[in-house]
NUVEX-423846 format. One record per residue: x, y, z of N, C-alpha, C in turn; residue in one letter. Coordinates in steps of 0.05 Angstrom, whole numbers, padded with zeros to 5 digits, always signed. Layout:
BEGIN
XYZXYZXYZa/...
//
This chain:
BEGIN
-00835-00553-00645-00838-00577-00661-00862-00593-00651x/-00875-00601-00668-00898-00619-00659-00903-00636-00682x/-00911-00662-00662-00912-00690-00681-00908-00695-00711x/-00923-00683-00725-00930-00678-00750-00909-00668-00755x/-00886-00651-00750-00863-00637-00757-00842-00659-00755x/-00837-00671-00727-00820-00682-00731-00837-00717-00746x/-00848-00722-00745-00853-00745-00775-00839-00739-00795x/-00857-00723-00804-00832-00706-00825-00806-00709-00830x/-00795-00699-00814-00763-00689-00808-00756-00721-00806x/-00768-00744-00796-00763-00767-00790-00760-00784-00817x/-00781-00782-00835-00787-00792-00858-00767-00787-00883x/-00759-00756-00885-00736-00757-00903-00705-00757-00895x/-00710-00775-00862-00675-00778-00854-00675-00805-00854x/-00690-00823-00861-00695-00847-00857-00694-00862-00890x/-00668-00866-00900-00673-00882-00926-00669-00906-00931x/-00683-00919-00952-00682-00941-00958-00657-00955-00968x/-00643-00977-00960-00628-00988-00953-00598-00969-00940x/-00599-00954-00924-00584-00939-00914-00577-00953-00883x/-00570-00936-00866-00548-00949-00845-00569-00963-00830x/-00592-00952-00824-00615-00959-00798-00633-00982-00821x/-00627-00998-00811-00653-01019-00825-00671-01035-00809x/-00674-01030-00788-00694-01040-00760-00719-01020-00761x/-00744-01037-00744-00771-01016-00741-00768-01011-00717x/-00774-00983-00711-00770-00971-00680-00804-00954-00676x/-00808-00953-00651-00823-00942-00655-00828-00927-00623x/-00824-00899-00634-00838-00880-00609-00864-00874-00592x/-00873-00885-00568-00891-00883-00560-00891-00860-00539x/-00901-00834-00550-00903-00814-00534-00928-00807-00512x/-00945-00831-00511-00965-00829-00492-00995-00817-00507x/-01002-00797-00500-01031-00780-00511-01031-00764-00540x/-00990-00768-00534-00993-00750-00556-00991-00761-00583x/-00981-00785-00585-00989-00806-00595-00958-00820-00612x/-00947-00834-00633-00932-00852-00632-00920-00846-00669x/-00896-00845-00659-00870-00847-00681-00868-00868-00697x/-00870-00885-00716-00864-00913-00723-00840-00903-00745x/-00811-00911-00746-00793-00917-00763-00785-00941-00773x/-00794-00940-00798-00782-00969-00820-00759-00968-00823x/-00734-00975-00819-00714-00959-00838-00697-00978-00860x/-00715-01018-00860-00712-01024-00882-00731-01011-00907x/-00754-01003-00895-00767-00994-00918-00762-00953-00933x/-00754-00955-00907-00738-00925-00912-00761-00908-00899x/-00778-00914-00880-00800-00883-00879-00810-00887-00856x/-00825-00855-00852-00835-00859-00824-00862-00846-00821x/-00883-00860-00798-00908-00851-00802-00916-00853-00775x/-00941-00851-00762-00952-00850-00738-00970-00871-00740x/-00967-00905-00756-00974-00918-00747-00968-00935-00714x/-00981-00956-00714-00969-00965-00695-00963-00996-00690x/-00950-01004-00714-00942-01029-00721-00919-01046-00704x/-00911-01065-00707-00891-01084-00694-00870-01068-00695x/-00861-01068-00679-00823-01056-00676-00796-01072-00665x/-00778-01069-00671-00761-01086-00653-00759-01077-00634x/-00762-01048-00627-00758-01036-00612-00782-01008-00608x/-00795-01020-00570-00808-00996-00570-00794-00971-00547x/-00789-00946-00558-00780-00934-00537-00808-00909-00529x/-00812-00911-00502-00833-00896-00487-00815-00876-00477x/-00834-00851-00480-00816-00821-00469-00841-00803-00474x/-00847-00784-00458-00865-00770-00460-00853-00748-00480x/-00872-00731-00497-00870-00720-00516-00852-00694-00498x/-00849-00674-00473-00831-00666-00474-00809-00667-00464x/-00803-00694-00448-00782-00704-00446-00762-00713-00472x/-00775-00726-00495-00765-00722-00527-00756-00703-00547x/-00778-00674-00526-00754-00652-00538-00742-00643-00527x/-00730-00647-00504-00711-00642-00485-00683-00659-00502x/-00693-00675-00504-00670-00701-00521-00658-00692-00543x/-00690-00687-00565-00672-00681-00597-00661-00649-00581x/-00661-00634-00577-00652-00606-00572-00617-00606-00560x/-00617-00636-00546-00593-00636-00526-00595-00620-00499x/-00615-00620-00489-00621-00606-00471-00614-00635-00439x/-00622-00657-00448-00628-00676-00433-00606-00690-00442x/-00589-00711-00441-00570-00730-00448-00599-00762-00442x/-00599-00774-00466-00616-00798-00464-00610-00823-00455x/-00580-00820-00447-00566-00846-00431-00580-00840-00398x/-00577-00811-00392-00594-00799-00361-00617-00812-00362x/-00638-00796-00384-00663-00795-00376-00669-00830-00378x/-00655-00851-00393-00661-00878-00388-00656-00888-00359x/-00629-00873-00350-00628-00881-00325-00643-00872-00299x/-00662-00846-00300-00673-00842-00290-00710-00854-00290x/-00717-00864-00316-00744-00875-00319-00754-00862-00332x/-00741-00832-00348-00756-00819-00357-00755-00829-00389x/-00744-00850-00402-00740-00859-00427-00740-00898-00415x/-00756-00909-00429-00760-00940-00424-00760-00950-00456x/-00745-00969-00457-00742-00988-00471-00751-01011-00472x/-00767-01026-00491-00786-01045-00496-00768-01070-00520x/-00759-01084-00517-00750-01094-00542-00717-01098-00539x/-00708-01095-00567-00677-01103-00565-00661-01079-00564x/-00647-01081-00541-00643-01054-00535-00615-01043-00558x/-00607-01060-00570-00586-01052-00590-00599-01037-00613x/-00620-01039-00617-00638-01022-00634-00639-00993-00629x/-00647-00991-00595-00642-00968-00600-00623-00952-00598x/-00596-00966-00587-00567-00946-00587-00562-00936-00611x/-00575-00956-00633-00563-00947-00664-00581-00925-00673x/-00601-00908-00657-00621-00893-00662-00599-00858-00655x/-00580-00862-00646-00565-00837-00637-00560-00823-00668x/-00543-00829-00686-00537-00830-00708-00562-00811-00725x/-00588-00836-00721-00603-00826-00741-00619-00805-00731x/-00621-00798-00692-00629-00773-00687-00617-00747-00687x/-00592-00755-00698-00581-00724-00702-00586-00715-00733x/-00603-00729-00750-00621-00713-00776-00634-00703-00776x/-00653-00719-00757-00683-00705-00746-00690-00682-00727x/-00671-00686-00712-00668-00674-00687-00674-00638-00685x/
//
């Protein structure tokens, strides 16, 4: 999977007025950055305001969506940082098992 794939995969799990209605946004470093609307329903690789920014290097993230890694660890280890309200992103579990 690479960026462009999971955008994708992000964009049609993400609907408009559905359970996730916060902007999140993934900052994978070089490889570059996730943005999810999910009042507006969609997702793109801008890199706009979020309530929440979560930093994770791109393959530490597929360690995550795969289940390879548990993301409660890798936060507790440093390898996933949280920017913002962190209730934003607990409610992100849910909508990563569409994408994932």
């Amino acid at each position: 999977m690479d960026l462009a794939e999971l955008t994708a995969k992000a964009d049609s799990a993400v609907e408009p007025g559905g359970d996730f209605t916060k902007k999140v946004k993934f900052d994978f470093g070089d490889v570059g950055k996730l943005f999810i609307d999910g009042a507006a329903g969609k997702a793109d690789n801008s890199d706009g305001d979020a309530d929440a920014t979560i930093k994770v290097t791109w393959d530490d993230f597929v360690k995550i969506a795969q289940g390879a890694m548990d993301p409660t660890m890798a936060f507790m280890q440093g390898k996933l940082k949280v920017e913002g309200d962190m209730s934003v992103a607990m409610q992100l579990q849910s909508l990563m098992k569409k994408f994932a």
